[in-house]
C-alpha positions as CSV (number, residue, x, y, z in Angstrom):
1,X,2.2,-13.1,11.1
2,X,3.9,-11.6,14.1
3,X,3.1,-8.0,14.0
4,X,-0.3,-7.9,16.3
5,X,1.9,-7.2,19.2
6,X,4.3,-4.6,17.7
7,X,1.9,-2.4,16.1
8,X,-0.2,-2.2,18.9
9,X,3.2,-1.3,21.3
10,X,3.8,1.2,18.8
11,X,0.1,3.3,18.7
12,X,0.4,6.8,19.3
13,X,-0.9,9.1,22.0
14,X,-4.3,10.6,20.3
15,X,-2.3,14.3,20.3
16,X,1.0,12.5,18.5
17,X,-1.4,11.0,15.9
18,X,-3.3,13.8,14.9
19,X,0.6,15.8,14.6
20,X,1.2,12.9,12.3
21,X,-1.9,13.0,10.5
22,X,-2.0,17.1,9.9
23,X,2.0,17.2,8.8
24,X,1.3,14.1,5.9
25,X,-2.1,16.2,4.6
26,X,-0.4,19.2,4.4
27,X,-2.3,23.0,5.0
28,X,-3.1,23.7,1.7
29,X,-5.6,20.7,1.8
30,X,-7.0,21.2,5.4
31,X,-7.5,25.0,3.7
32,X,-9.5,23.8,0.8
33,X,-12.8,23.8,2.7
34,X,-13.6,25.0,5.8
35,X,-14.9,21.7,7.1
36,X,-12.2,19.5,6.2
37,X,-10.9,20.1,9.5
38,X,-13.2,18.7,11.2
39,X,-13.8,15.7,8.9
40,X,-9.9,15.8,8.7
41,X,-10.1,14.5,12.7
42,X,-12.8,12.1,11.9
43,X,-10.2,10.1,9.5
44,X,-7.8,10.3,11.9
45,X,-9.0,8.5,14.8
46,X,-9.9,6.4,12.4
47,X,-6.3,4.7,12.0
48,X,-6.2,4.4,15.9
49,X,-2.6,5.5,16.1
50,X,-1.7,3.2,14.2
51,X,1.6,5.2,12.7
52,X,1.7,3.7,9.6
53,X,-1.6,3.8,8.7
54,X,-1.4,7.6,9.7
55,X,1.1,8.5,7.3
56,X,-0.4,6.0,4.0
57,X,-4.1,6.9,4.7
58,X,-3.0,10.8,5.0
59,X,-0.8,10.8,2.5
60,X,-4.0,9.2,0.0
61,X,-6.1,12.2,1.7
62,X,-3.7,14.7,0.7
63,X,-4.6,15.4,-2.5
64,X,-8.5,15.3,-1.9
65,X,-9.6,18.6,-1.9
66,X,-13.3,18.5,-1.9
67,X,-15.8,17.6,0.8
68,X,-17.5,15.5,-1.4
69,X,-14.4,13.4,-1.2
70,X,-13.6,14.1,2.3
71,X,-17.0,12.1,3.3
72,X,-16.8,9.7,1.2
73,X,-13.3,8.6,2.6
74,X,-14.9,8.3,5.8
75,X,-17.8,6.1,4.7
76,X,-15.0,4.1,2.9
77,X,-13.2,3.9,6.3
78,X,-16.2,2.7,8.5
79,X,-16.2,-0.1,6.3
80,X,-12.7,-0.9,6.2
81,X,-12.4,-1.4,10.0
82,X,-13.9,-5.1,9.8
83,X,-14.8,-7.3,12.9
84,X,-12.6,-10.4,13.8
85,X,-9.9,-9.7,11.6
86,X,-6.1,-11.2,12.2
87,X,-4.6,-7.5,12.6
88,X,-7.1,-4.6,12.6
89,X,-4.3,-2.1,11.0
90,X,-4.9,-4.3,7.4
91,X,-8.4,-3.1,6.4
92,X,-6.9,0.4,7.0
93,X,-4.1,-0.2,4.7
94,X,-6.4,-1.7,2.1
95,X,-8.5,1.7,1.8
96,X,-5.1,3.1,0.5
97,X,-4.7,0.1,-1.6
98,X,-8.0,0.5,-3.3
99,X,-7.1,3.8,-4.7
100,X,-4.7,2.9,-6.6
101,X,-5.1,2.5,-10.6
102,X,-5.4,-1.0,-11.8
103,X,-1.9,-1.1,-12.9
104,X,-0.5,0.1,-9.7
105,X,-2.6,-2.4,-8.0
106,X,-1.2,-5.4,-9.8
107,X,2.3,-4.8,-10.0
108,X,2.1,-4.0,-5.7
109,X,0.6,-7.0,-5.5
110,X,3.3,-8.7,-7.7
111,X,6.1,-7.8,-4.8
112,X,4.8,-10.7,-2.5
113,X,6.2,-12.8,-4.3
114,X,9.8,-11.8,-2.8
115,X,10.5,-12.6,1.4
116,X,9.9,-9.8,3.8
117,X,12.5,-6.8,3.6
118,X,14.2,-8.1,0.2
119,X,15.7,-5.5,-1.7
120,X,15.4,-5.8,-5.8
121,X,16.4,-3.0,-8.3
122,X,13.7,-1.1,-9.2
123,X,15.1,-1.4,-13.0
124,X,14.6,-5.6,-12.6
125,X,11.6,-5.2,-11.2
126,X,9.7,-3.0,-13.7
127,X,11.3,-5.6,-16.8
128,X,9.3,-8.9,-14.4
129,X,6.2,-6.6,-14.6
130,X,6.9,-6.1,-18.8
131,X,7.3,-9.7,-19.2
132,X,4.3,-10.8,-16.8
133,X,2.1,-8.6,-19.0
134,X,1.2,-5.9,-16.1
135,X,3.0,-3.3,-18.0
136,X,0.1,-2.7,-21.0
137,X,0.7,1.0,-22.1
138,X,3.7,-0.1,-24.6
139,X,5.2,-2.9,-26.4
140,X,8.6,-2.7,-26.0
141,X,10.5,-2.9,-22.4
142,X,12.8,0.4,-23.1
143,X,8.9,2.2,-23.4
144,X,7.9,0.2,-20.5
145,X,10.4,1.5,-18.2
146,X,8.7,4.8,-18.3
147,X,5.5,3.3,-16.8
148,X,6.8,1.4,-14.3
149,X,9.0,3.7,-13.0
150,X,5.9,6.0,-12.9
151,X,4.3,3.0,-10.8
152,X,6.9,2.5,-8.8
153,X,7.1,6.3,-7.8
154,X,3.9,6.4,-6.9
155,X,4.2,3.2,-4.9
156,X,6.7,4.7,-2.8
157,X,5.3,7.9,-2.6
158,X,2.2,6.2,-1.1
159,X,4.8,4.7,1.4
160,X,3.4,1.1,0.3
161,X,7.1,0.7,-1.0
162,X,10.1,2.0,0.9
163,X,13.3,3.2,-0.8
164,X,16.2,0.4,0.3
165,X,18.8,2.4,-0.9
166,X,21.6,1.8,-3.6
167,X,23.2,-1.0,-3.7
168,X,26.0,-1.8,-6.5
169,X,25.3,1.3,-8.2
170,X,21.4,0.5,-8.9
171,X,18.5,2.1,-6.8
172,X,16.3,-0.4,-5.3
173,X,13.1,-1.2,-3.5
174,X,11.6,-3.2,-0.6
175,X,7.9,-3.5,1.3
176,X,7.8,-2.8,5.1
177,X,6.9,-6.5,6.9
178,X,3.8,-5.0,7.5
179,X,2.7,-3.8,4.1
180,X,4.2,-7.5,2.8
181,X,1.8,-9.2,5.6
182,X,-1.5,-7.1,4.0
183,X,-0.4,-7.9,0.6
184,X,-0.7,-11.9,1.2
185,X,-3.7,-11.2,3.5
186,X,-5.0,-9.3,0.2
187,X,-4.2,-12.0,-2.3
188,X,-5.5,-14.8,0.4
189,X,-9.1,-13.2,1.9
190,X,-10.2,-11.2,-2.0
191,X,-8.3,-13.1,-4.5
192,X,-8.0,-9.5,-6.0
193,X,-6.0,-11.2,-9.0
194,X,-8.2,-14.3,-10.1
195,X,-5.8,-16.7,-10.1
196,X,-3.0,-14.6,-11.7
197,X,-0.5,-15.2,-8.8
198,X,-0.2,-18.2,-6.3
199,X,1.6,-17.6,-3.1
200,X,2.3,-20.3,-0.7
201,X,4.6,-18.3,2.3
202,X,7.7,-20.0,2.9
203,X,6.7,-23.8,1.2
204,X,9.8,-24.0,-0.4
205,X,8.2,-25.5,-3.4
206,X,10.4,-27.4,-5.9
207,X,8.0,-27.4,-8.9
208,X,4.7,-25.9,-9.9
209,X,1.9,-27.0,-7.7
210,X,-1.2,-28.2,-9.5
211,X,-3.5,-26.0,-9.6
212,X,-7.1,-26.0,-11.0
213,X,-7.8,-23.1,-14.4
């Protein structure tokens, strides 16, 4: 996929990362408990200065406020980091992914279906999530809207989307190459969707491959 070699250029110094780490989580939730700041260390040397699994994994440990929750992140994380692995920065991405509702977690996955960096209105995006039924809290597309752009603010919040701007007078939305490369590693190693999407990376298919119900 390409991005062994950048990602591992672009690791942070161990005093860098933990800057990184404490600005995303904010003081208000390293103030919560009084050993959250220790445990807050523990999660990140965890990402391995891996800046953009800094900023996802401590913007998702923002809002935990409990140690209760601190430790179990950290179990969650020791699982995460998985032996022979194409590029170790995925499993740490996925422990963001895996906290997402199940809504969120389908229409994210639903982006892979578009190349790397490909910009789509975040309107046109929410009505192919209404009309491939991942949109299930109303009927009608104008309702829809509402919950998708709910999703999709949270999407981009979580920095698994990233704001590409407006273009033609509509706001729209891309996935960073690297995100996009865990989101096919995702659909390929856990099938996470049961045969609900079928990506085949640039086979320039001209029909609909057969493919066993």
């Amino acid at each position: 996929m390409g991005t062994r070699n950048k990602i591992k250029k672009d690791c942070l110094e161990p005093e860098k990362a933990w800057e990184l780490f404490q600005d995303n989580v904010r003081d208000e939730t390293l103030n919560s408990h009084p050993d959250i700041q220790n445990l807050d260390k523990q999660v990140d040397e965890r990402c391995s200065g891996l800046p953009l699994a800094l900023v996802i994994i401590s913007n998702d440990m923002a809002c935990k406020t409990t140690l209760r929750e601190w430790k179990y992140a950290i179990e969650m994380l020791k699982r995460y980091v998985l032996p022979k692995i194409e590029n170790e920065v995925f499993p740490l991405l996925k422990f963001s992914y895996d906290n997402l509702p199940d809504a969120t977690m389908k229409c994210f996955l639903y982006y892979c279906m578009y190349p790397e960096d490909y910009c789509i209105p975040k309107k046109r995006l929410v009505e192919y999530w209404f009309w491939e039924g991942l949109l299930n809290e109303f009927d009608r597309i104008s309702e829809a809207q509402m919950q998708g752009d709910n999703i999709t603010n949270s999407l981009l919040k979580a920095c698994l989307l990233e704001n590409g701007g407006e273009i033609h007078g509509e706001d729209h939305v891309k996935m960073y190459d690297v995100i996009c490369d865990m989101v096919l590693w995702i659909t390929h190693e856990f099938e996470t969707i049961e045969n609900t999407l079928f990506v085949k990376v640039r086979a320039k298919l001209l029909e609909e491959p057969d493919v066993k119900a």
